[in-house]
C-alpha positions in Angstrom: 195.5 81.5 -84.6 196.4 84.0 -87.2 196.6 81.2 -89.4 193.5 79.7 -89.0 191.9 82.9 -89.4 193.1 83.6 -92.6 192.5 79.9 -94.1 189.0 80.5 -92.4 188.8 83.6 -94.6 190.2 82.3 -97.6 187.2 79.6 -97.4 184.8 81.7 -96.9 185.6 84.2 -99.5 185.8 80.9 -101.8 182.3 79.9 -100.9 181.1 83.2 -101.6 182.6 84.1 -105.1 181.1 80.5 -105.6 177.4 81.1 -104.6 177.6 84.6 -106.5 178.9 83.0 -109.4 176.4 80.3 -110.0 174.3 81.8 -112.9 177.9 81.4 -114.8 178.9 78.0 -113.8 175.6 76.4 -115.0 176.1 78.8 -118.1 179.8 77.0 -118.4 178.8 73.4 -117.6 176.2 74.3 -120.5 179.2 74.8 -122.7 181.2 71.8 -121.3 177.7 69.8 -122.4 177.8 71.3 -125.7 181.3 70.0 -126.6 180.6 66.6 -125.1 182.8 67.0 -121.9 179.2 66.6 -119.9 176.8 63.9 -120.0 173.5 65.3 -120.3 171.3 63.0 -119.4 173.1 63.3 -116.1 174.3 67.0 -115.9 172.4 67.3 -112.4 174.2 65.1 -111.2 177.2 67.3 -111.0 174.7 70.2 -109.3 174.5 67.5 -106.1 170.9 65.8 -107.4 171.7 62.3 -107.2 170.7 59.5 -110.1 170.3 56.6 -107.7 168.7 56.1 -104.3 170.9 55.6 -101.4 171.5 52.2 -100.4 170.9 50.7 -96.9 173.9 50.3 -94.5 177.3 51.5 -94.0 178.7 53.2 -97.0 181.8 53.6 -98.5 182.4 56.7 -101.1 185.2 56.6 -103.1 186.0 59.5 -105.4 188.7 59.1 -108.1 189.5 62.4 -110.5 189.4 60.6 -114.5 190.0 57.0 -115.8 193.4 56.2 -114.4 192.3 57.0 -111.0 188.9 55.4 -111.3 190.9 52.4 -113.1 193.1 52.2 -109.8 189.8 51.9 -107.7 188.9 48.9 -109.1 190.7 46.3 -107.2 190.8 48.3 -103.7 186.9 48.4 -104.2 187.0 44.1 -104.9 189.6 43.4 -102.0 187.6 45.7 -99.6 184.5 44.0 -100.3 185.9 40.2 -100.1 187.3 41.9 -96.1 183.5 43.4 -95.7 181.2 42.0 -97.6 178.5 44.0 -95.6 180.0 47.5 -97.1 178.3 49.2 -99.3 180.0 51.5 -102.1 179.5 54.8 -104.3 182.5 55.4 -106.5 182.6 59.5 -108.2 184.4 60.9 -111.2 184.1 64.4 -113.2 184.7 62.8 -116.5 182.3 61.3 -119.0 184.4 59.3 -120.5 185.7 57.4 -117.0 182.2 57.2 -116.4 181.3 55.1 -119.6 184.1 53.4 -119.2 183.1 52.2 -115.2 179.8 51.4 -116.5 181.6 48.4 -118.1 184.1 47.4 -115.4 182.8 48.6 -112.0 181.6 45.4 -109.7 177.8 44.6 -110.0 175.9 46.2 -107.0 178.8 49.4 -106.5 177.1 53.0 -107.8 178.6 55.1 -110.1 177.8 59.1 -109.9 179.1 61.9 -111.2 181.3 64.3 -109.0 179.6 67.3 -107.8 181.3 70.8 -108.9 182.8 72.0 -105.8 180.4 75.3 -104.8 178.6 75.3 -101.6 174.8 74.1 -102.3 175.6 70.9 -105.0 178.0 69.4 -102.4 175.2 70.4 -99.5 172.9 68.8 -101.8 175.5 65.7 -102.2 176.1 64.5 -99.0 172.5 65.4 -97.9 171.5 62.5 -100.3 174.3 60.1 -100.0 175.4 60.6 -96.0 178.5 58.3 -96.5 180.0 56.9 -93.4 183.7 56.5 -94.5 185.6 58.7 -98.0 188.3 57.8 -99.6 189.8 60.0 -101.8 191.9 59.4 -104.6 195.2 61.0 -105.8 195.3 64.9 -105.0 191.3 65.9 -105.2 191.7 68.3 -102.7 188.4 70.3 -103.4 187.6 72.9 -100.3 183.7 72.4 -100.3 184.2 69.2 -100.1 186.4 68.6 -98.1 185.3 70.8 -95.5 182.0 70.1 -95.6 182.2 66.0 -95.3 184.6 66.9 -91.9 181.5 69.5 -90.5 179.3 66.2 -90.8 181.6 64.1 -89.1 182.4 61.9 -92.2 185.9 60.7 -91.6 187.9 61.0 -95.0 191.1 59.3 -96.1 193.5 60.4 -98.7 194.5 57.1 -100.8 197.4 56.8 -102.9 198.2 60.4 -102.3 200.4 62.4 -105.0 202.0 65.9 -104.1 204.0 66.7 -107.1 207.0 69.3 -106.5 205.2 71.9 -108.7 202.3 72.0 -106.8 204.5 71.6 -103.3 206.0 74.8 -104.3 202.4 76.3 -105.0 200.4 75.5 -102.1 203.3 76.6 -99.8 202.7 80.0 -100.7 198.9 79.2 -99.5 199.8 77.0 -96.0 197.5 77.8 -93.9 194.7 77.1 -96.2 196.5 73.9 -97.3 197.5 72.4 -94.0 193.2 73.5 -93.2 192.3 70.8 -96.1 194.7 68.3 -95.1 193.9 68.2 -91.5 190.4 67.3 -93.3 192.1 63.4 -93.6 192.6 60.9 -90.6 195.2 59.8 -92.8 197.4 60.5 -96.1 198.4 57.5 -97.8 201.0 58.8 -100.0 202.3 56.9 -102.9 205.8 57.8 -102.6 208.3 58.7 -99.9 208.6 62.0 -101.5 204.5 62.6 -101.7 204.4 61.4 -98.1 207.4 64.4 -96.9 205.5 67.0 -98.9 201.9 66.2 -97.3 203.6 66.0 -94.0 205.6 69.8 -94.7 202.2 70.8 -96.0 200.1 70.1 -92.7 199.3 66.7 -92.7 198.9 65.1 -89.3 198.9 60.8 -90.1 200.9 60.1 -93.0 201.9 56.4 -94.4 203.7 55.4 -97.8 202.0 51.7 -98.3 203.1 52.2 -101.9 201.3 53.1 -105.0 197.7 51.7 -105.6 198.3 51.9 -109.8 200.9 49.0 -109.0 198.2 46.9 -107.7 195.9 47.6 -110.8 194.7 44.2 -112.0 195.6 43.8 -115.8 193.5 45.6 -118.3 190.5 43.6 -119.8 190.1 41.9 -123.0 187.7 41.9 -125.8 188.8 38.3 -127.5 186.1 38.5 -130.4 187.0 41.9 -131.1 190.9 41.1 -130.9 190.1 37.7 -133.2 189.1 39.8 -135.9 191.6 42.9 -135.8 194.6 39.7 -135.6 192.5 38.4 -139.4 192.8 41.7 -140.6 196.3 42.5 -139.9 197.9 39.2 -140.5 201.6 39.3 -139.6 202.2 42.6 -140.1 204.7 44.1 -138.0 203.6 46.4 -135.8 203.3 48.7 -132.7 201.4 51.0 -130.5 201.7 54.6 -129.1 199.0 54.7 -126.1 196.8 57.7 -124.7 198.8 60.1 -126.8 197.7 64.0 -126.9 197.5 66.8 -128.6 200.8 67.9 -130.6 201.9 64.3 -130.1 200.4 62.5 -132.7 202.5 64.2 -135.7 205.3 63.4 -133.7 204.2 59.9 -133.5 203.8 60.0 -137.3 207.5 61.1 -137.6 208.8 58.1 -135.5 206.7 56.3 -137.8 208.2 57.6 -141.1 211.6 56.6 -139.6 210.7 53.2 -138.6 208.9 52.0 -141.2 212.0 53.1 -143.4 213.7 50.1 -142.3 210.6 48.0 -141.2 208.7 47.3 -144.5 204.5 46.8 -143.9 204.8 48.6 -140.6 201.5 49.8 -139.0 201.4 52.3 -136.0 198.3 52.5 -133.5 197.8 55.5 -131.9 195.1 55.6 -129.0 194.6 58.9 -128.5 194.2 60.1 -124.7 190.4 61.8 -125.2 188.7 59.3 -128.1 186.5 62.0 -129.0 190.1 63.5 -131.0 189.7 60.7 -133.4 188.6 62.3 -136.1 190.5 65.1 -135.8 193.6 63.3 -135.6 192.6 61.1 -137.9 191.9 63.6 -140.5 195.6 65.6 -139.9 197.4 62.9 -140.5 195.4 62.0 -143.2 196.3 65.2 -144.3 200.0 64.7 -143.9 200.2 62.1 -146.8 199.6 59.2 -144.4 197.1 56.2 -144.9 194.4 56.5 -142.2 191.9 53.7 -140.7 189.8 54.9 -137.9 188.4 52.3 -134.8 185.1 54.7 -134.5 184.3 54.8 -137.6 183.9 51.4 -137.8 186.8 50.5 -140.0 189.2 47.6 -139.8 193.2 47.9 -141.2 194.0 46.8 -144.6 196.9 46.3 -146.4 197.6 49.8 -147.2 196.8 51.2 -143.3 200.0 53.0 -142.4 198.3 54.6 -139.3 195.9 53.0 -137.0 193.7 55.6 -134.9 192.0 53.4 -132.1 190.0 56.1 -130.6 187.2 54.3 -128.4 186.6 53.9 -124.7 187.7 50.8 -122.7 189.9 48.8 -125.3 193.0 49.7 -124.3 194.0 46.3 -123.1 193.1 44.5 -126.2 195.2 47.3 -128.3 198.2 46.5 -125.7 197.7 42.7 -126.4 197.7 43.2 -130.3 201.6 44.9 -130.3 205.0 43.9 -128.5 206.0 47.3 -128.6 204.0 50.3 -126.5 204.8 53.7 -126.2 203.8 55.8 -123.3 202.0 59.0 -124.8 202.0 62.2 -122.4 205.9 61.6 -122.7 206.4 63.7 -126.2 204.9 66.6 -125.0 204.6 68.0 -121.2 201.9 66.0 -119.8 204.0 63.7 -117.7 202.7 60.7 -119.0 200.7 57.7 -118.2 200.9 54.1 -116.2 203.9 52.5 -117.9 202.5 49.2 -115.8 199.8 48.7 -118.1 201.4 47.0 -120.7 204.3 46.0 -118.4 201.6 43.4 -117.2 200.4 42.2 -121.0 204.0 41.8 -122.4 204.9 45.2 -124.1 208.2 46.1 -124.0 208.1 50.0 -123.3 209.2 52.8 -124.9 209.0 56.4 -122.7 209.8 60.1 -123.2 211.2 62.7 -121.4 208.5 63.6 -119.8 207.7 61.8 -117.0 206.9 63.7 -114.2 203.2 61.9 -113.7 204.9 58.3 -113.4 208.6 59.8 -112.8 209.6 57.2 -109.6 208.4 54.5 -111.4 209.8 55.2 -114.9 213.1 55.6 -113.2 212.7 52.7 -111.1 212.1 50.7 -114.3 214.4 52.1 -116.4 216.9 51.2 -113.8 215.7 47.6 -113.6 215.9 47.4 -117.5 212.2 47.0 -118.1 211.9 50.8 -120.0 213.3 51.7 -122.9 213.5 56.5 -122.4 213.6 57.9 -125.8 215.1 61.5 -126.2 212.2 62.8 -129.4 210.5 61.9 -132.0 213.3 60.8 -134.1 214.7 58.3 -131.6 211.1 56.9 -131.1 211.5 55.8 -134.6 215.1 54.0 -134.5 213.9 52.3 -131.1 211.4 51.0 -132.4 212.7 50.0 -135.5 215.5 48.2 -134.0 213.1 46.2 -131.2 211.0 45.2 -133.9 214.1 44.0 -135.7 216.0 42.6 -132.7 213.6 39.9 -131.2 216.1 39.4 -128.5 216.4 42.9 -127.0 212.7 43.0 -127.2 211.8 40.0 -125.6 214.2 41.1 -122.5 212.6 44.6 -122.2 209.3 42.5 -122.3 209.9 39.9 -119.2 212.2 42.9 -117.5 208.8 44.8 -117.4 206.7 41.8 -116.6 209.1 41.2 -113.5 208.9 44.4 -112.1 204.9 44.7 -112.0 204.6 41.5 -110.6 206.9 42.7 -107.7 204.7 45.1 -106.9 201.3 42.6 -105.6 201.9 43.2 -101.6 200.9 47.2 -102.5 197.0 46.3 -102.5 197.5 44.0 -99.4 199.3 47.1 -97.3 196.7 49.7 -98.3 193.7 47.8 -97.2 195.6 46.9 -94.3 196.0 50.3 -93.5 192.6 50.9 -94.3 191.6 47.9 -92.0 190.8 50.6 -88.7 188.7 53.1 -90.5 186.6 50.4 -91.4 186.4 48.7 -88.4 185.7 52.1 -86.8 182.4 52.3 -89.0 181.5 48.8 -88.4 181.9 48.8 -85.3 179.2 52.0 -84.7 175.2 51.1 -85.0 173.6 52.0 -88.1 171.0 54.4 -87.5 168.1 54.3 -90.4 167.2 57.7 -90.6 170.8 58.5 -92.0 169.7 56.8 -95.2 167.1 59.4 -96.0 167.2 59.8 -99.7 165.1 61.7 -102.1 164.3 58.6 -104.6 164.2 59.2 -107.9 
């Protein structure tokens, strides 16, 4: 009881320091607009005043933190529609940029909205409009307004491809009571590893399952042939390769391992896709300023003969940059980020290089490493002598290559197990009458 009490407090006091302080979160999410980190022609839409009307029928809200979790929806959205084709679905993020990019890739007929910010009245406001019958959340969003609030209105919510790192394991123990309040929120915890699902079930969790991790079941990422015809004319045979979703203080590193490749790799051109696209310029302009010769994708400029770097700094072309190089670097790994989805170019025939830091993707990286499908690199100086000797050693590269392509294509069944495990809460929802009045919207 004592515990309940004082997560009961801590919520409350939460709420309240929320409602008090709402002249200074619109005066933040101002500044957020100001530096481009907020759409504004959709800014109420993270106040809980929906863009869209409601849709008729049973609806499914999904909510996904930033692009690799919204990325990860994508084919649990298409294989849950082929099982219910009667289903309708919202998908939310807090970032612009996932949203532009879901603009392009989400299915015809699913909604896209922005996240509401988690104080009392926009999530009110939120599931007043939207009333979804079944959540899924994605990853580790474990916001208390919302949360709490979708299990006061009966909406049953399920965490999906749950992640629990051992940093914030030892953080929310100090908090338990609060924490095992939010996860007793979910019907069930899908965790994405054996370790996730221990620490959600030490944390509170009541129903936990490891299906395995929904980024393995990620289909590959899309093409833009057109756009890829005419970066292949202008780079010709160059050698070359790719450092992907790098951030800041990586890049200059990157340009080191470039310096030491290209040493022994004459006409050697580096891409660099940093993480946030709207660092192109900046990054572009540094290493500019560090002697190097600079071409920029949002400026509208295409390599020549003298580009040394490459800065590919839009939205959404990932996949054609990965199918332009043989060799990919995981950015995040340089500096302490933890890195990003090493099955990305696994599936489009990179062979990968990875840092130290890996604590985002550490199971897999480890997994792969272990299976000879990763390449780890200690620094910056040992990025450049791997890559200089894969690009010189067609053999070793072309076995890192198929090693990685291997191990993604073990990993198919994941999708299959999480909708299966899925397959209840949805026949649950089916199963109840539709009642009208619960798609009372306020139509735009």
């Amino acid at each position: 009881m004592s515990g309940y009490l004082l997560a009961s407090g801590a919520l409350a006091l939460y709420r309240a320091v929320g409602s008090l302080a709402a002249p200074l979160i619109r005066y933040h999410m101002r500044q957020r607009q100001g530096r481009g980190r907020e759409d504004p022609q959709r800014i109420e839409e993270r106040f809980g005043r929906a863009g869209r009307a409601r849709p008729a029928g049973r609806l499914v809200w999904l909510h996904a933190s930033s692009v690799g979790e919204a990325i990860s929806t994508l084919s649990l959205i298409e294989a849950l529609r082929a099982r219910w084709p009667d289903l309708q679905f919202l998908l939310t993020t807090g970032t612009v940029s996932s949203a532009r990019l879901m603009d392009k890739r989400l299915p015809a007929g699913v909604i896209h909205q922005f996240a509401p910010i988690d104080q009392a009245a926009a999530v009110k406001r939120f599931f007043e409009h939207w009333r979804p019958d079944l959540g899924l959340i994605v990853e580790s969003e474990l916001w208390p307004n919302l949360l709490t609030t979708a299990r006061r209105r009966g909406i049953e919510l399920v965490l999906v491809n749950g992640r629990m790192s051992a940093g914030s394991f030892r953080s929310w123990r100090r908090f338990r009571p609060l924490i095992r309040r939010l996860l007793q929120s979910f019907s069930l915890v899908l965790a994405q590893s054996p370790e996730d699902r221990e620490r959600f079930g030490r944390l509170g969790a009541t129903e936990t399952r490891c299906p395995g991790n929904l980024k393995f079941a990620a289909a590959p990422l899309a093409d833009e042939t057109g756009m890829r015809r005419d970066m292949e004319a202008a780079l010709g045979p160059r050698p070359r390769w790719l450092a992907a979703s790098t951030h800041p203080g990586e890049e200059e590193r990157i340009a080191t391992a470039h310096r030491i490749a290209a040493a022994g790799v004459p006409g050697l051109m580096t891409f660099i896709v940093p993480r946030h696209p709207e660092r192109g310029a900046d990054v572009a302009r540094s290493l500019t300023m560090s002697g190097l010769k600079v071409k920029r994708r949002g400026a509208g400029e295409l390599p020549d003969a003298d580009t040394e770097i490459y800065v590919a700094d839009t939205l959404g072309e990932l996949g054609v940059w990965y199918r332009l190089v043989d060799i990919a670097f995981m950015g995040g790994t340089l500096v302490t980020k933890g890195g990003q989805n090493p099955l990305e170019p696994a599936k489009l025939d990179c062979a990968i290089l990875y840092g130290p830091h890996a604590a985002n993707f550490q199971r897999i990286a480890d997994e792969m490493r272990a299976a000879g499908a990763l390449c780890p690199v200690p620094d910056a100086e040992g990025l450049g002598r791997a890559v200089a000797r894969l690009l010189q050693d067609d053999r070793e590269r072309g076995r890192l290559a198929q090693g990685a392509k291997d191990f993604a294509n073990r990993q198919v069944q994941v999708l299959e197990r999480i909708v299966d495990a899925l397959a209840p809460s949805l026949e649950r929802l089916q199963d109840r009458a539709w009642d009208q009045s619960s798609a009372r919207d306020s139509r735009k």
